[in-house]
N, C-alpha and C positions, 0 to 999 in steps of 0.2 A: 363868022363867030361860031364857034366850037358849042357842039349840044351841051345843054345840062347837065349833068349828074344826077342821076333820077338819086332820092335818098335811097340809104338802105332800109331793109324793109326786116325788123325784127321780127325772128321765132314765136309764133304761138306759144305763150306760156301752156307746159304740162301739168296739169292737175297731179298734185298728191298723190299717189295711192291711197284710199282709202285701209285703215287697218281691221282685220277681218276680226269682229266679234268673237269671244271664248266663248263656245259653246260645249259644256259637260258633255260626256258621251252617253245615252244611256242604256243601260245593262241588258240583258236579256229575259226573259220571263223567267223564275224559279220556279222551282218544280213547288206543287202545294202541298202544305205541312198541317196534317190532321191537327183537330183539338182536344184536348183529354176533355174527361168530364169534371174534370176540378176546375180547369181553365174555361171550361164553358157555365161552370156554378159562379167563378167567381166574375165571368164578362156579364152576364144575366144580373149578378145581385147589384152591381153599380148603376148609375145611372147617364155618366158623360165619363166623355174619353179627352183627350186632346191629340188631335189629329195631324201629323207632320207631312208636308211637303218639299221638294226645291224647284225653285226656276231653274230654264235653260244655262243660268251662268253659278249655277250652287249655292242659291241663298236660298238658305231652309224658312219655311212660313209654316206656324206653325197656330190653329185654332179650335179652341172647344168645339165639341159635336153632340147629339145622340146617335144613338144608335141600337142594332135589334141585329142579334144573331141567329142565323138560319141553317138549318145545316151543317154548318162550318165556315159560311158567311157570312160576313158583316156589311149591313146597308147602313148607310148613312144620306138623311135627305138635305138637299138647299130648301128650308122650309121659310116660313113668311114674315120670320121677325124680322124685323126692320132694318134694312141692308142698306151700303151705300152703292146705286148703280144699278145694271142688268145682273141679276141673281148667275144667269149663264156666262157673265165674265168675272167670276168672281176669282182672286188670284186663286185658289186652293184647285179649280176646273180647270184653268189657265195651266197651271203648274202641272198636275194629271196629266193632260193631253200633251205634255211636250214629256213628262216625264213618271210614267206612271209607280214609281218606288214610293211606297209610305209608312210612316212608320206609327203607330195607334200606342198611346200609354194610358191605360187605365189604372187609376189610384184606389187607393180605401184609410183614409184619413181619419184618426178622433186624437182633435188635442189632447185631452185628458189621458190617455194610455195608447202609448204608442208601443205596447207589446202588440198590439190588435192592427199597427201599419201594413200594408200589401199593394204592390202593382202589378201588372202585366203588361209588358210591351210584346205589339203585335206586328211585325214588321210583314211586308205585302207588297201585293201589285194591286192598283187600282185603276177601276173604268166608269164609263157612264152605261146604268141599264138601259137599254135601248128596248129586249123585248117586252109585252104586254104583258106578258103572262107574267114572268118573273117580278116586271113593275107592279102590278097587281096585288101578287100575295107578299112581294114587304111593304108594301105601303098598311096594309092589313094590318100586320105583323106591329109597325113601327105605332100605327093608331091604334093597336091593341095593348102595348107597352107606354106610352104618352099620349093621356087622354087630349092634351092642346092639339094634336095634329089630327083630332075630330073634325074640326072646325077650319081646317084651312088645305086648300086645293091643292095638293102636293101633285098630283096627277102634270100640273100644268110645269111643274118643275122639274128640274135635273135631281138624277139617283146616283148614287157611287155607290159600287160595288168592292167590299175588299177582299181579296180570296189570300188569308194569311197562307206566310210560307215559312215566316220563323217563328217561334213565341217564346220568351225569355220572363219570367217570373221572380218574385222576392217576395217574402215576408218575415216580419222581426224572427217569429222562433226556427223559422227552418233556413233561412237564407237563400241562394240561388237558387238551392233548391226542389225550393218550395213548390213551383207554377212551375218548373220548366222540367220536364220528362229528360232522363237523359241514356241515350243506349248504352246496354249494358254491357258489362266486361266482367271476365273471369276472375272471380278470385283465388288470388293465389293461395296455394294451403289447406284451402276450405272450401264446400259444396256451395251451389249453387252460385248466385251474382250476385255483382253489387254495383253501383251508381257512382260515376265519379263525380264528386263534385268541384264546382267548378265557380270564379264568381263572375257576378251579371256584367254587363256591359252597360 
């Protein structure tokens, strides 16, 4: 009697390719962009900003902050109002570390007369401070500006640093502007320079 026919023995099924995540690319450092003293009158006379983010796949997050300008830098703390989670995984840290571009808009709002409207957006690169010293004198700075962050341990918390690199301004009577410095060019015809304007983005 003739052997069996062993069965045939089917192919290991191939998995899928897995399709590879869109991950944004991100930019490189820009060079930092001084601040006049009108743009640092009017970051100083406000009090919150709202502070822009994106994830790795370009979806912008965007959240109020304070903040204390130093130098020419802007700290902004994770401080101890009531968060949902570990304050060091908060999407805005998350987002930083994979992508450190941000963009800061500071307003100046009165219903009643909006001749008196103005913002400044502060576009930037941002990090966490790490050194002591640096941590140090804006935590100072930020509980010398916001008496609530007397009372709560910011020491134990994350710091951003934002070292602007553009600054783009508006207000009702002067328009673009207003807050945004712009290099000058010749004028034709006539002595000395003039500013071209330009409007905000």
């Amino acid at each position: 009697m003739p052997d069996a026919t062993p069965p045939s023995r089917q192919p290991d099924a191939v998995p899928a390719p897995r399709k590879p995540e869109v991950v944004a690319p991100v930019p490189p450092p820009t060079a930092p962009a001084p601040i006049s003293p009108e743009q640092a009158a009017f970051l100083e006379a406000q009090r919150s900003g709202r502070l822009a983010t994106v994830d790795p796949a370009g979806q912008p997050h965007a959240v109020p902050i304070c903040y204390v300008l130093l130098d020419g830098i802007l700290y902004t703390p994770i401080d101890e109002k009531p968060k949902t989670g570990d304050p060091r995984e908060l999407r805005r840290i998350r987002n930083i570390l994979a992508n450190p571009k941000v963009c800061l808009v500071v307003d100046h709002y009165e219903d009643e007369d909006w001749s008196r409207l103005a913002w400044l957006q502060v576009r930037g690169d941002a990090n966490l401070v790490e050194d002591a010293a640096e941590r140090a004198r804006a935590l100072a700075a930020l509980r010398a500006r916001y008496r609530q962050y007397q009372s709560m341990a910011l020491e134990e918390l994350p710091l951003l640093r934002i070292s602007p690199t553009r600054l783009i301004g508006w207000n009702w009577t002067k328009g673009a502007a207003a807050l945004t410095p712009q290099p000058p060019c010749p004028a034709s015809g006539r002595g000395g320079e003039q500013f071209p304007r330009h409007p905000a983005d």
